[in-house]
N, C-alpha and C positions, 0 to 999 in steps of 0.2 A: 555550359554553352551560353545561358541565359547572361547578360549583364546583371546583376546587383541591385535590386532597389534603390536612393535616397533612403539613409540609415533612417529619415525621419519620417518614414512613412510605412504604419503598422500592417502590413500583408493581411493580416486575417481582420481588417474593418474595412479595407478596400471596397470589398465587395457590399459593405453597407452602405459608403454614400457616394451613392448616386442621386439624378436627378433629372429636370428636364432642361435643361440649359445645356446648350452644348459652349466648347470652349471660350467662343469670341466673345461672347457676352464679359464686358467689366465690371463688378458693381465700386471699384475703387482701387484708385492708386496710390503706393504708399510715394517717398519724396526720392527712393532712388526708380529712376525710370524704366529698368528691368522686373520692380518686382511689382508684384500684383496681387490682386485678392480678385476670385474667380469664381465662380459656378460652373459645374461641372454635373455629367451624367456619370460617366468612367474615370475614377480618379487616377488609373491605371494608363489612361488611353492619353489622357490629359498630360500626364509625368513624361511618358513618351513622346507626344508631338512636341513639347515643351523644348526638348531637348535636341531633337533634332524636327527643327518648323516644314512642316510639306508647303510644297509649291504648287501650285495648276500647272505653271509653265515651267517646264524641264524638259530636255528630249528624252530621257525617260518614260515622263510623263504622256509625251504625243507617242512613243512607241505603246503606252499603255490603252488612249485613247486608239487608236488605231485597232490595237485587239478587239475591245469592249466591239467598236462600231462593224468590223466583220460577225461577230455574234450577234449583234443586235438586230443585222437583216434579217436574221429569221422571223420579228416580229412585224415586217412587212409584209409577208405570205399572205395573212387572214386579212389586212387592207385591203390589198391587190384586189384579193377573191371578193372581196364583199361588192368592191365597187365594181368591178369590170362586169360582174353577173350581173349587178343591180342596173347598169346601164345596158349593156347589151339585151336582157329581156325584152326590150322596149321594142329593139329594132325588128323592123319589119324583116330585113335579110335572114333574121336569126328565127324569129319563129316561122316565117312562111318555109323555112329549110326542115325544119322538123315538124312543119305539119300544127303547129300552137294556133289557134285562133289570135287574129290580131290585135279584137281588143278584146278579148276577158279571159281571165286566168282561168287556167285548167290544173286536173289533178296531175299532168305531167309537168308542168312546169311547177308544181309545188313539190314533186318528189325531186326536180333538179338541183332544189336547194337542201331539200331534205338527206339527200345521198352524202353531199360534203358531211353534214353534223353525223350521219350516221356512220362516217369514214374517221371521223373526230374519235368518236366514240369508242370505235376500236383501236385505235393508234392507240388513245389513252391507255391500254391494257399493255404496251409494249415499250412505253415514253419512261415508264422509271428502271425497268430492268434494261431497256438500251442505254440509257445515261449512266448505271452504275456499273455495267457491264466491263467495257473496257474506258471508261473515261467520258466527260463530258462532251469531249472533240468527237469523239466515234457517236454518239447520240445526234449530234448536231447533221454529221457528214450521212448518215443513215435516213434519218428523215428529209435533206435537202435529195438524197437519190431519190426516194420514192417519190417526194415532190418534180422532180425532171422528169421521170416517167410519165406521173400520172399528168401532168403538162404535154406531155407529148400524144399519149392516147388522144387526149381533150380536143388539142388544135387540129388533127386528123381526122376525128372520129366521120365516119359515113353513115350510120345510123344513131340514135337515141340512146339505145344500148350499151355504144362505144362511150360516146360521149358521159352518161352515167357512172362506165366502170373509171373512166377518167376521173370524174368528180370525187367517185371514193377513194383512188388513192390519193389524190388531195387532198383528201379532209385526212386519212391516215396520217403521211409527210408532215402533216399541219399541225399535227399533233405531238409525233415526236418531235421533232426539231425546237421549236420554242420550248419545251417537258426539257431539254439540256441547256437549251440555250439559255434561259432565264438564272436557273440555277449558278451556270459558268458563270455572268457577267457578276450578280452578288458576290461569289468566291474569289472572283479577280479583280472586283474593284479594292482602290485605296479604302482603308477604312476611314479615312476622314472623311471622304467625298461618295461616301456608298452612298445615301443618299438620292441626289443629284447624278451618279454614275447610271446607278442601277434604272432610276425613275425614268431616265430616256428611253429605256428600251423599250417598255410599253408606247410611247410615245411616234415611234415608228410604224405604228400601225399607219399614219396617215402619212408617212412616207412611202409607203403603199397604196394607200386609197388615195391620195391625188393624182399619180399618173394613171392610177386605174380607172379617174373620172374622167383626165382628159386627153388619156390616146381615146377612148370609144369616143369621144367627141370628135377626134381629129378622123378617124375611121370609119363613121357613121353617114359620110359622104360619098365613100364607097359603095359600089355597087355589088353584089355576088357576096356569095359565103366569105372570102377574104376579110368583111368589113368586121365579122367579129372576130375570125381565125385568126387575126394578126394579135388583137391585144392578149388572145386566151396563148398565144406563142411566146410572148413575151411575158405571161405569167414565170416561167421557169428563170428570169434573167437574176432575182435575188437569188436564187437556190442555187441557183449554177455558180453566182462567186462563192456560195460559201462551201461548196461542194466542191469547189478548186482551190481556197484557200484553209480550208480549217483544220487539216490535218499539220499546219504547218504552226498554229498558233502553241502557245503553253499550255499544258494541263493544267487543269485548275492544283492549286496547293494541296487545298481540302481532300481532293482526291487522291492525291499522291499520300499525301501523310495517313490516310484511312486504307491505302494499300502499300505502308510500310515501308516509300521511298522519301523518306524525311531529306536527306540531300538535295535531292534536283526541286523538293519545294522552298528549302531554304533557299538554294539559288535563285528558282522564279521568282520569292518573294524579295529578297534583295536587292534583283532585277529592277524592279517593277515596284515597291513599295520602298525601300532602302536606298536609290539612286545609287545600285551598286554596293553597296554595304554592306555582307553579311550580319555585321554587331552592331545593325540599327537599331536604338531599342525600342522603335516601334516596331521591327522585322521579329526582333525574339520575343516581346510580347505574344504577336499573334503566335508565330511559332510553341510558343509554351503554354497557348490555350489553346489552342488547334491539339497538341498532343496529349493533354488532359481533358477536354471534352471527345474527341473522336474514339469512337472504338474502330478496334479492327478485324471484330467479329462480330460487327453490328448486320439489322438488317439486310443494308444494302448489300451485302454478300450474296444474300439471297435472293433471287429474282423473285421468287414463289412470295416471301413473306411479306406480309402488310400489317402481320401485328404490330409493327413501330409505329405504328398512326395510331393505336387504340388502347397500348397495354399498360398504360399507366395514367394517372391525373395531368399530370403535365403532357405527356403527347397528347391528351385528347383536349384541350387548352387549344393547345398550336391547331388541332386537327380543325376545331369547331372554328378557329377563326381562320383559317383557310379556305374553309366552305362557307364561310359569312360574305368573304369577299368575295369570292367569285361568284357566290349567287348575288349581290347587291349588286355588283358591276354589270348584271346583266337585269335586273330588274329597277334598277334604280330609275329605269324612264325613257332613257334614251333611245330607245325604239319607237316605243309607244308615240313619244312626243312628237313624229313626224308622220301619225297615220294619217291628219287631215291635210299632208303639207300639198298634195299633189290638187286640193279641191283649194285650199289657198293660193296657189300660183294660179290656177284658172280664174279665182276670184280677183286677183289683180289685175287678171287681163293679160298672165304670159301663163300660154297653151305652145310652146313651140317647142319640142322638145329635144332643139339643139340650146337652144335659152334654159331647160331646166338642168341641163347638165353641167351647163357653164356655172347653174346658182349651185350645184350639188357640189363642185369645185370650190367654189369660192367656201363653201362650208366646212369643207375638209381644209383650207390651207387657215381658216380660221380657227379654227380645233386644234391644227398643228402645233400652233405659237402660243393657243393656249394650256396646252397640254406641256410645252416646251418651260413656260414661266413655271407651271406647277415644276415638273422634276427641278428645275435651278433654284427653287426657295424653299420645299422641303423639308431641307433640312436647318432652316432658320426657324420655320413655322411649326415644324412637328408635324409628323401621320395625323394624331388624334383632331389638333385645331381644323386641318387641311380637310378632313372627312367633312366634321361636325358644321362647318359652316357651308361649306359649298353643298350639301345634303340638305341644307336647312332653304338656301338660298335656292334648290332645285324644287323643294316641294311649293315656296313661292312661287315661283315662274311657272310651276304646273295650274294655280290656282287662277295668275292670269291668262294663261292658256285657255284654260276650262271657263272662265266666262267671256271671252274673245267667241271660244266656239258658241258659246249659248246664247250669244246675242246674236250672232254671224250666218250662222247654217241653217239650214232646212231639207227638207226632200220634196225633190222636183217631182208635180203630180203629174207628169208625163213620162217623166223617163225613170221614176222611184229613185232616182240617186241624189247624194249628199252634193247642194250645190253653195256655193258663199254667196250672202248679200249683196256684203260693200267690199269694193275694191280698199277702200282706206284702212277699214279694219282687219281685210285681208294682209294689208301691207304689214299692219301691227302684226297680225301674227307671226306672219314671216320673221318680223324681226326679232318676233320672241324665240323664236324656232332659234334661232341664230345666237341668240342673248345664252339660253339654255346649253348651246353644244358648247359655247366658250365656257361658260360654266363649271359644263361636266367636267371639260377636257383639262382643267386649272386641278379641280378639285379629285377625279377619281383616275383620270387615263393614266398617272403616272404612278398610284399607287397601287393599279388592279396587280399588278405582277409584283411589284418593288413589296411590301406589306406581306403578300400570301411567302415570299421566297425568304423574308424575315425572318416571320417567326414559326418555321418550319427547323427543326435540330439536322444535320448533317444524314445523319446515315436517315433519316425519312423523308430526306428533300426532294428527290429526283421522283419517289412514288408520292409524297405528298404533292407536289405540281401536276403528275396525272392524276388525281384525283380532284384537283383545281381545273384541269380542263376539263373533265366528267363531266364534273357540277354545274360548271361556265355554260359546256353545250347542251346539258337537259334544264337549264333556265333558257336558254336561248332557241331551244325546242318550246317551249313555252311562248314567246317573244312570238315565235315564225305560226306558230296553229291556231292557238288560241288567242293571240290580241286579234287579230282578224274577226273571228266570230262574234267575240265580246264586244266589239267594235260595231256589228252588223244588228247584238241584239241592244245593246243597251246607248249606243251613240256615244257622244260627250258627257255623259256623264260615268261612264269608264276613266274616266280621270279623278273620278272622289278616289276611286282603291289606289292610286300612284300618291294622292296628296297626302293619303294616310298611311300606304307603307313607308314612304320615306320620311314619316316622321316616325314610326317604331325604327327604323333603319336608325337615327339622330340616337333614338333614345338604347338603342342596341349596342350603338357604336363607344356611348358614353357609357355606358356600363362596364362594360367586355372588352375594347377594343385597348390594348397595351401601348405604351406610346415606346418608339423602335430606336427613335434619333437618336445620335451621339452614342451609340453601346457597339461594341464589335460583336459579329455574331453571336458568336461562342459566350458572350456575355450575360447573353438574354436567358440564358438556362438559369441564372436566378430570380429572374421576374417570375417565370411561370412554376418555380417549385417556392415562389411565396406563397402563404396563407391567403392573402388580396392580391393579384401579379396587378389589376391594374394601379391602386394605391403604391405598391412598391415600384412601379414603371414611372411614379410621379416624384417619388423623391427626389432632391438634390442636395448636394455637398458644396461649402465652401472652402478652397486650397490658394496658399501661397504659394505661388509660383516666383519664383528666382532668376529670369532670363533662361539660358540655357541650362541651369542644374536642374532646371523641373520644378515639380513638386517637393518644398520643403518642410510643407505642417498642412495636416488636415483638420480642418475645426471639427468640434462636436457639432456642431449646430446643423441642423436639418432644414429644411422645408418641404413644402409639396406645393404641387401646382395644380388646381383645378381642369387644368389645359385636356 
């Protein structure tokens, strides 16, 4: 079925040279203008697009974006939720309704945030056998219903009660639906542009958390229960398209070929990676490592089993760094780094708190576009660079953080609370506050998902991502209980343990962490059954390339890349 190789290119060394260069890179042109001498990750991937060049722009192409982007709203759920909760708290319609004291936190209002993570936390136990069950589309459609549901209890609720069992089946829904979602978009992105496909989806959180900052703005003018019922009603509007659209999209390949329908994958892939083609050969590539990597008596056959995440050296590789990522993306700072923001804005002289919602706005559509640059360069930069310096550049900005606060703050000996100096210095921090989420958002928002759904193997993906959300919501449990306390006992200077995780974090990441770019999935299964996977994830190969024939000599010559 497969096309042929380039008689001149050896099958069984393929798989040694790799690198970290992905195609475009030229190091020199020979005198006919077709041919090239190349650096390369996948000598295999390289010979393929060679032959037949992919496009961003094709209608193919927009009917594949069109896919990706209906799965990708499920990663607006947990924006949505974060912000609409975090605004509405405030409003006086919303706690005088339930009875909240107006200005100081109660243990009810900490169990309202606390219910979603504990609804997380169960979902996670249902998010890999729902996705491998009947298909990635039936995971997605599963979790966007109990998301409508538990949206519906929410915006009705009449007591406390109500509105709690709301909140947990939120956090359920919340859990499965992104546990498929994540998965599908890596499986049906192009492999040239997995990358930058995949990386948006994370990225969507803040196409949730910005209308979630400013309908409660638009609403908050409101008078009566209405003023928060309306945004908690409009919580269900992403769940609902993709709970009306996603049984209509494609199955993923991966999952076709792991349930023995090789046909209708080779069509989707065709579809959608082949502009139509069955004998693309970058279609039968994937096709012919898709069918030599997948089993089809793996795991994921079985709901029960979770030995695929532990029972050998290389799963537990993938496993550890799965859980590396999802705990770093939630301790990496970014909570923390806005506990004094609210005694900052007072310190500047805006306490109004139609004005702090409008700045909470402006914070998320700043995040958005920074989160937006990371996924589109990616895969020019590399995961590894992308981590290590924005990681490096965030335990910075914590450092001026932390002496912004120590020259700034005090406690008011009348009212004991944390009040700012100077309005100027307050401004600075603001602006660090602001410096910091652009940051993050360049450096981790696109690769908290894109990374963890890498370098997870096929048949452990769907329960490896519930175990990425586990991890995510018991650091993020962490984040909601105790930075509070540690906050109340030790002040600003709770910020030396951020300056100094996220340099073990730098030095974690450059040890351990795999570099992903430029390999088609199914490829990475020889990084991690290397001796060193990250030294072997650093290699790269030098190939002439011939215009359209491809690849037609591979050098011996090696490199590595510190990267």
């Amino acid at each position: 079925m497969a096309d042929p190789k380039p008689a001149e290119i050896n099958p069984s060394q393929e798989k040694q040279k790799s690198d970290t260069f992905p195609p475009q890179q030229h190091i020199h042109q020979r005198d006919e203008p077709s041919t090239q001498i190349k650096t390369v990750q996948n000598v295999a991937l390289a010979d393929a697009t060679a032959k037949q060049k992919p496009s961003l722009w094709t209608w193919r192409m927009g009917q594949l974006y069109l896919i990706l982007l209906l799965a990708t709203l499920n990663a607006a759920v947990n924006g949505y939720d974060g912000s609409v909760m975090g605004s509405i708290n405030s409003y006086a319609q919303y706690r005088s309704y339930f009875g909240f004291s107006l200005t100081e936190g109660t243990p009810a209002t900490g169990i309202v945030y606390a219910i979603f993570t504990i609804g997380n936390l169960v979902g996670a136990g249902f998010a890999g056998p729902a996705a491998d069950w009947k298909g990635r589309r039936w995971g997605m459609f599963l979790g966007a219903g109990v998301i409508i549901v538990g949206s519906i209890v929410q915006a009705t609720s009449q007591s406390l009660a109500a509105f709690m069992i709301g909140r947990f089946l939120l956090g359920v829904g919340a859990a499965m639906g992104p546990s498929s979602a994540l998965p599908y978009v890596s499986e049906m992105a192009h492999p040239s542009f997995r990358g930058a496909m995949t990386g948006v989806y994370t990225t969507f959180y803040f196409v949730g958390a910005i209308p979630g900052t400013f309908i409660p703005y638009g609403t908050s003018y409101i008078s009566g229960s209405q003023a928060w019922r309306i945004p908690l009603w409009l919580q269900m509007s992403f769940s609902g398209i993709v709970f009306i659209s996603v049984l209509f999209l494609p199955e993923s390949p991966r999952w076709l070929i792991a349930n023995d329908r090789h046909e209708e994958a080779l069509d989707i892939m065709a579809k959608y990676h082949g502009e139509g083609n069955r004998n693309s050969p970058l279609v039968q590539l994937e096709l012919r490592e898709m069918m030599e990597e997948i089993s089809k008596t793996g795991a994921d056959k079985r709901w029960w089993d979770f030995r695929e995440l532990f029972d050998s050296r290389e799963v537990r590789y993938r496993t550890m760094l799965t859980c590396a990522i999802a705990l770093f993306g939630q301790w990496t700072g970014n909570g923390p780094v806005s506990y004094y923001y609210p005694q900052m804005l007072a310190g500047a002289g805006i306490e109004n708190n139609h004005t702090q919602l409008l700045l909470q706005g402006m914070q998320s559509v700043l995040s958005f576009a920074g989160a937006l640059i990371g996924a589109a360069y990616t895969d020019h930069w590399g995961r590894r660079p992308q981590l290590l310096i924005s990681t490096s550049l965030i335990s910075l900005l914590f450092l001026i953080i932390l002496i912004l606060n120590a020259l700034n703050t005090t406690t008011s000996p009348s009212t004991h609370t944390i009040v700012a100096k100077s309005a100027a210095a307050s401004g600075a921090e603001i602006a660090m506050i602001f410096l910091f989420s652009f940051v993050f958002a360049v450096g981790w928002t696109p690769l908290q998902g894109l990374y963890a759904v890498e370098v997870l193997r096929y048949e452990s993906r769907a329960k490896g991502m519930a175990l990425y959300t586990l991890v995510g919501n018991v650091a993020g449990f962490y984040n909601t209980f105790v930075t509070g306390i540690a906050f109340s006992r030790a002040g600003w200077k709770y910020y030396y343990l951020f300056i100094f995780w996220d340099l073990l974090e730098v030095a974690f990441i450059y040890f351990f962490f795999v570099e992903t770019k430029g390999r088609t999935l199914e490829e990475l299964t020889e990084i991690f059954n290397a001796a060193k996977p990250v030294k072997y994830s650093l290699r790269k190969s030098e190939i002439l390339v011939h215009g359209n024939e491809g690849v037609t000599e591979v050098f011996e010559k090696e490199k590595e890349n510190s990267g």
